[in-house]
Backbone as CSV, one residue per row, in Angstrom:
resi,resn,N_x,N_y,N_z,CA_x,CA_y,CA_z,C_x,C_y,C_z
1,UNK,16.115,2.249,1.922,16.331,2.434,3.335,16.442,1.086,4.011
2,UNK,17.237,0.621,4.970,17.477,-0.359,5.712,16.407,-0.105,7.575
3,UNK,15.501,-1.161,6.964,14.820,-1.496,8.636,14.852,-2.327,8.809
4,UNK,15.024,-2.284,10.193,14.971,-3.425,10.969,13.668,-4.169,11.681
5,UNK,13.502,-5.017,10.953,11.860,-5.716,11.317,11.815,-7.149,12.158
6,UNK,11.487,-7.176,13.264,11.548,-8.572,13.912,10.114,-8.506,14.160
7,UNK,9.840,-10.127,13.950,8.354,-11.266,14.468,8.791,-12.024,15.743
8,UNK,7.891,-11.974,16.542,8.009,-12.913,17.596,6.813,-14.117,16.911
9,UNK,7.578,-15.366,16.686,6.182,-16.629,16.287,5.523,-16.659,17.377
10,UNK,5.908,-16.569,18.368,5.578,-17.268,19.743,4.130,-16.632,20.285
11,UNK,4.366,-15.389,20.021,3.335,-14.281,20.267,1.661,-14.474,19.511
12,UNK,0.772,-14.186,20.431,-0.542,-14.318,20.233,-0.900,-13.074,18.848
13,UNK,-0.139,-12.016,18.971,-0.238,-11.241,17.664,-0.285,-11.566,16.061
14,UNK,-0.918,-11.656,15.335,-1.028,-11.980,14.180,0.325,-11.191,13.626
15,UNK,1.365,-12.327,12.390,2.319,-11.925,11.860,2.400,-10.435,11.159
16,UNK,1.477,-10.344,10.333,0.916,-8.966,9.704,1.154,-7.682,10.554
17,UNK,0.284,-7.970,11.562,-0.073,-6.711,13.074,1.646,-6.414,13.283
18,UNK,2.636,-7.705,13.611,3.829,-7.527,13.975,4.519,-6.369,12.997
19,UNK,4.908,-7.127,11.805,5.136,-6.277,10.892,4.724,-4.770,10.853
20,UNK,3.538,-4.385,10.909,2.764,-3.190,10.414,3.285,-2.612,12.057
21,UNK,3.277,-3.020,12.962,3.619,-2.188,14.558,5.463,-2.161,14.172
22,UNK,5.933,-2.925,13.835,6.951,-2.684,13.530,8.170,-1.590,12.592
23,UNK,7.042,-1.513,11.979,7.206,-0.259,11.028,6.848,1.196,11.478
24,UNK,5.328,0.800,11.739,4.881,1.903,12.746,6.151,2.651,13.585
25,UNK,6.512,1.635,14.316,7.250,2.399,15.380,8.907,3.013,14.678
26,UNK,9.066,2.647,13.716,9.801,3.230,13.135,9.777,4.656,12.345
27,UNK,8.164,4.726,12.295,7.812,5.885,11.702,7.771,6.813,12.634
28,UNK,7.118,6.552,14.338,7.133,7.258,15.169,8.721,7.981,15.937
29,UNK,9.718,6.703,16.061,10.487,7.735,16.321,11.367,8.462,15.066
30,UNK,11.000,8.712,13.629,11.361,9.157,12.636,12.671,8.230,11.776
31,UNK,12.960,7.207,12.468,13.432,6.345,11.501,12.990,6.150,9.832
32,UNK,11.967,6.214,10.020,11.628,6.050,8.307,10.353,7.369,7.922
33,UNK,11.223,8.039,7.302,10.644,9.489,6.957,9.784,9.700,6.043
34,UNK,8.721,10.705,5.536,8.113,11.042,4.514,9.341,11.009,3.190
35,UNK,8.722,10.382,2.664,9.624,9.745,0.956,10.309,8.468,1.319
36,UNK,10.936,8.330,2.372,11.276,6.958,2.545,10.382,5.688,1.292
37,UNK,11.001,4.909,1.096,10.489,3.594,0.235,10.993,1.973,1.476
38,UNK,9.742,1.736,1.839,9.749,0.825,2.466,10.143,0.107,1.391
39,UNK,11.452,-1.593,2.208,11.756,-2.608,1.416,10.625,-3.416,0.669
40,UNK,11.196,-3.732,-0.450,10.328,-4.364,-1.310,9.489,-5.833,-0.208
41,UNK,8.173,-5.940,-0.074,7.615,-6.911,0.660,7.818,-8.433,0.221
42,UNK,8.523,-8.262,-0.753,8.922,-9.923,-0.826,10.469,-10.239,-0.618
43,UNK,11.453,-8.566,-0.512,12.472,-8.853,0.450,12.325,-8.917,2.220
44,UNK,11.158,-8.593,2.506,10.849,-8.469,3.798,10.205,-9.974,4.325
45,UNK,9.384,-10.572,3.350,9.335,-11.590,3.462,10.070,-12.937,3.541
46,UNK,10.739,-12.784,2.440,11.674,-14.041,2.319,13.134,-13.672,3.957
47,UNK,13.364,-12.392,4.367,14.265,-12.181,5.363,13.498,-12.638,6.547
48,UNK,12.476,-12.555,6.867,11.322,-12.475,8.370,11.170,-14.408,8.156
49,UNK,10.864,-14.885,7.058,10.339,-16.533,6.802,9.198,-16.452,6.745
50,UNK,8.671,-15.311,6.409,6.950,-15.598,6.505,6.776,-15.322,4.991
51,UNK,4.978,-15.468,4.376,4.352,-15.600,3.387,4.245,-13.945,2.859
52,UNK,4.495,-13.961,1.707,4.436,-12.890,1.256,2.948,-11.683,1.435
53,UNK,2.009,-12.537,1.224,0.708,-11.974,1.497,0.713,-11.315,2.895
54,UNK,1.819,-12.034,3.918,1.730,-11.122,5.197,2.315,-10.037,5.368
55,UNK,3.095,-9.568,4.555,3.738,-8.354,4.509,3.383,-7.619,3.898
56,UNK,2.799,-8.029,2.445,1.413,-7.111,2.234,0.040,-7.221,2.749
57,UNK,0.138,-7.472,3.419,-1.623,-7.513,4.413,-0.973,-6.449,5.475
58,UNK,0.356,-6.245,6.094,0.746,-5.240,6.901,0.931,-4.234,6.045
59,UNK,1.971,-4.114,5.441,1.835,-2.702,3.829,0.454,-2.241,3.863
60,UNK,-0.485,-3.217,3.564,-1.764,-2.398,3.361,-2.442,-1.672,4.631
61,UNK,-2.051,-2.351,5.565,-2.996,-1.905,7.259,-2.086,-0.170,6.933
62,UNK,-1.128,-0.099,6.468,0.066,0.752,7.393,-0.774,1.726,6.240
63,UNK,-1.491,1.677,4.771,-1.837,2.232,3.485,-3.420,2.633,4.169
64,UNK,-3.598,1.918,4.786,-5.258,2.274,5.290,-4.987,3.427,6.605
65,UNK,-4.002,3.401,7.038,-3.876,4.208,8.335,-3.474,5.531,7.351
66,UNK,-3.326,5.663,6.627,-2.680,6.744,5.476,-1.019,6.822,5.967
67,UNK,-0.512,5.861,6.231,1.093,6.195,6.586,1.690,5.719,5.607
68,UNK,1.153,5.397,4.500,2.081,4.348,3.560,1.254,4.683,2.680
69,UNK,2.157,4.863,1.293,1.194,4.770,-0.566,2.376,4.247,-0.807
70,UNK,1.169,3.409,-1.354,1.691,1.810,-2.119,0.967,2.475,-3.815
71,UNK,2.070,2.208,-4.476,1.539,2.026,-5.798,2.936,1.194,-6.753
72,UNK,2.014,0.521,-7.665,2.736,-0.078,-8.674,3.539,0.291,-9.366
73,UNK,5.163,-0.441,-9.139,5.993,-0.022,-9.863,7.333,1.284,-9.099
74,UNK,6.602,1.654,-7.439,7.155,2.760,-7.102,7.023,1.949,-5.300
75,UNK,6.200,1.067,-5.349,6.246,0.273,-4.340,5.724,0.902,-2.926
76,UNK,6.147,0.754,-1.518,5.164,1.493,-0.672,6.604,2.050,-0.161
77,UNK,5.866,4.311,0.042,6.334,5.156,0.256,5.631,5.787,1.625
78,UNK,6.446,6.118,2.768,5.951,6.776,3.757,5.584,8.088,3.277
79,UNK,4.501,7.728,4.069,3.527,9.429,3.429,4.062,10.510,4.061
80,UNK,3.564,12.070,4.318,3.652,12.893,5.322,3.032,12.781,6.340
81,UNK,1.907,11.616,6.931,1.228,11.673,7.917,2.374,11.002,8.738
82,UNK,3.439,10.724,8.204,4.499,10.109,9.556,4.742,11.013,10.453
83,UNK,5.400,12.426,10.022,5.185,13.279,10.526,4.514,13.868,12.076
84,UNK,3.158,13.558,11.157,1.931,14.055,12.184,1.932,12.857,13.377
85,UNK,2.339,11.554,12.663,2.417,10.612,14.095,2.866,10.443,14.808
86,UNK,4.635,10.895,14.331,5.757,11.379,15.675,5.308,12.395,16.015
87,UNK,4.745,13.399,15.743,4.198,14.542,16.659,3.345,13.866,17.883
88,UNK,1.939,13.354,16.952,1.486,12.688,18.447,2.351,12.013,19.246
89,UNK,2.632,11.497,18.907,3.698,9.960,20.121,4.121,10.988,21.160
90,UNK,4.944,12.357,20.403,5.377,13.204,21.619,4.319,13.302,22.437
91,UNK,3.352,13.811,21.814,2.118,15.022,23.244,1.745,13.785,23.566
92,UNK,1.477,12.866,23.103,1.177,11.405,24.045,2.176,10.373,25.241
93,UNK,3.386,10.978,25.036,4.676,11.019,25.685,4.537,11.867,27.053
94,UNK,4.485,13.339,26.522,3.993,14.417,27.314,2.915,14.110,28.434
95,UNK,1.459,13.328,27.901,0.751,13.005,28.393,0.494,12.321,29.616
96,UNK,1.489,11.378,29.401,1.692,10.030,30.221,2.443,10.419,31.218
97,UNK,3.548,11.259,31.073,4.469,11.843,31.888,3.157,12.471,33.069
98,UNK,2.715,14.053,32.385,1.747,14.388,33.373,0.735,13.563,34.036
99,UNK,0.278,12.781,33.465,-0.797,12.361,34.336,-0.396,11.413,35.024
100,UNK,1.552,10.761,35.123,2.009,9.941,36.101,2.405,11.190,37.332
101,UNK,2.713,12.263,37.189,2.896,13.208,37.887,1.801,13.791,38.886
102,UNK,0.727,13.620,38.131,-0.561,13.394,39.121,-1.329,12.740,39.766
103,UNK,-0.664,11.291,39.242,-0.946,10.126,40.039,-2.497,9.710,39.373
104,UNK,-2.692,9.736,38.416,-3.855,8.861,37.606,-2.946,8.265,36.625
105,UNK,-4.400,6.751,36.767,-4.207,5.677,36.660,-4.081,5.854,35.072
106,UNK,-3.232,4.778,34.077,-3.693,4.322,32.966,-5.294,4.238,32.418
107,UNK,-5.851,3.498,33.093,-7.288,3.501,32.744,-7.718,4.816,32.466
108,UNK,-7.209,5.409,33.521,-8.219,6.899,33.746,-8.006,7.694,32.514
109,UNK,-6.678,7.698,32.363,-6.131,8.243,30.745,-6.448,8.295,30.049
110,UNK,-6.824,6.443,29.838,-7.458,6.191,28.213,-9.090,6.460,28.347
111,UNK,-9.465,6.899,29.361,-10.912,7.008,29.332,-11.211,8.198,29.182
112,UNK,-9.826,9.130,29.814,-10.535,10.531,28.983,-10.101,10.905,27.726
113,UNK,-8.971,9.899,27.446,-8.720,10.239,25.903,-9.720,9.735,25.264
114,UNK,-10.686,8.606,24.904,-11.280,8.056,24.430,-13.033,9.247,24.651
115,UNK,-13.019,9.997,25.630,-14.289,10.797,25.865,-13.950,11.975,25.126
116,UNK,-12.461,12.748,24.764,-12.272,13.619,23.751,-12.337,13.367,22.639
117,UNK,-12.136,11.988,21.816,-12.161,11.531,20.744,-13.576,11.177,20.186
């Protein structure tokens, strides 16, 4: 599969975080699907200019979130929890919509999302 991955150097974000949000968001709007095979991390590396260890230090964040199995020889595969994460993004889409419709704040949002969780 062909993604498209950009780093900002400039940015206070650690290279890794970039990468791994980068992908992320590819998973969310279904760009890269359950079975998908993320690019090999040392073609992702040597294309981005960064150290190989940073693209697997993101591979792995994306393997700990369960969105990614990484195994030897078969390399890292989007799981089915991609799925479940473009689902959220919607009702969290949904979310934002309503509660701009009601005129609460961001804060207020994440404070009652964070009191359901």
């Amino acid at each position: 599969m062909s993604m498209l991955i950009s780093i900002d150097s400039a940015s206070t974000e650690p290279l890794f975080a970039q990468v791994a949000a980068a992908i992320r968001a590819q998973i969310i709007t279904g760009e890269a699907r359950p079975g998908d095979r993320l690019p090999p991390a040392r073609d992702v590396a040597s294309g981005l200019g960064v150290n190989l260890h940073t693209v697997l230090h993101a591979y792995q964040e994306l393997r700990d979130e369960g969105l990614v199995d990484l195994r030897r020889g078969r390399g890292a595969v989007v799981t089915e929890a991609a799925d479940a994460m473009a689902g959220l993004q919607r009702d969290i889409t949904k979310l934002g919509a309503r509660a701009t419709a009601l005129g609460m704040s961001p804060a207020t949002v994440v404070a009652l999302v964070r009191a359901a969780m």
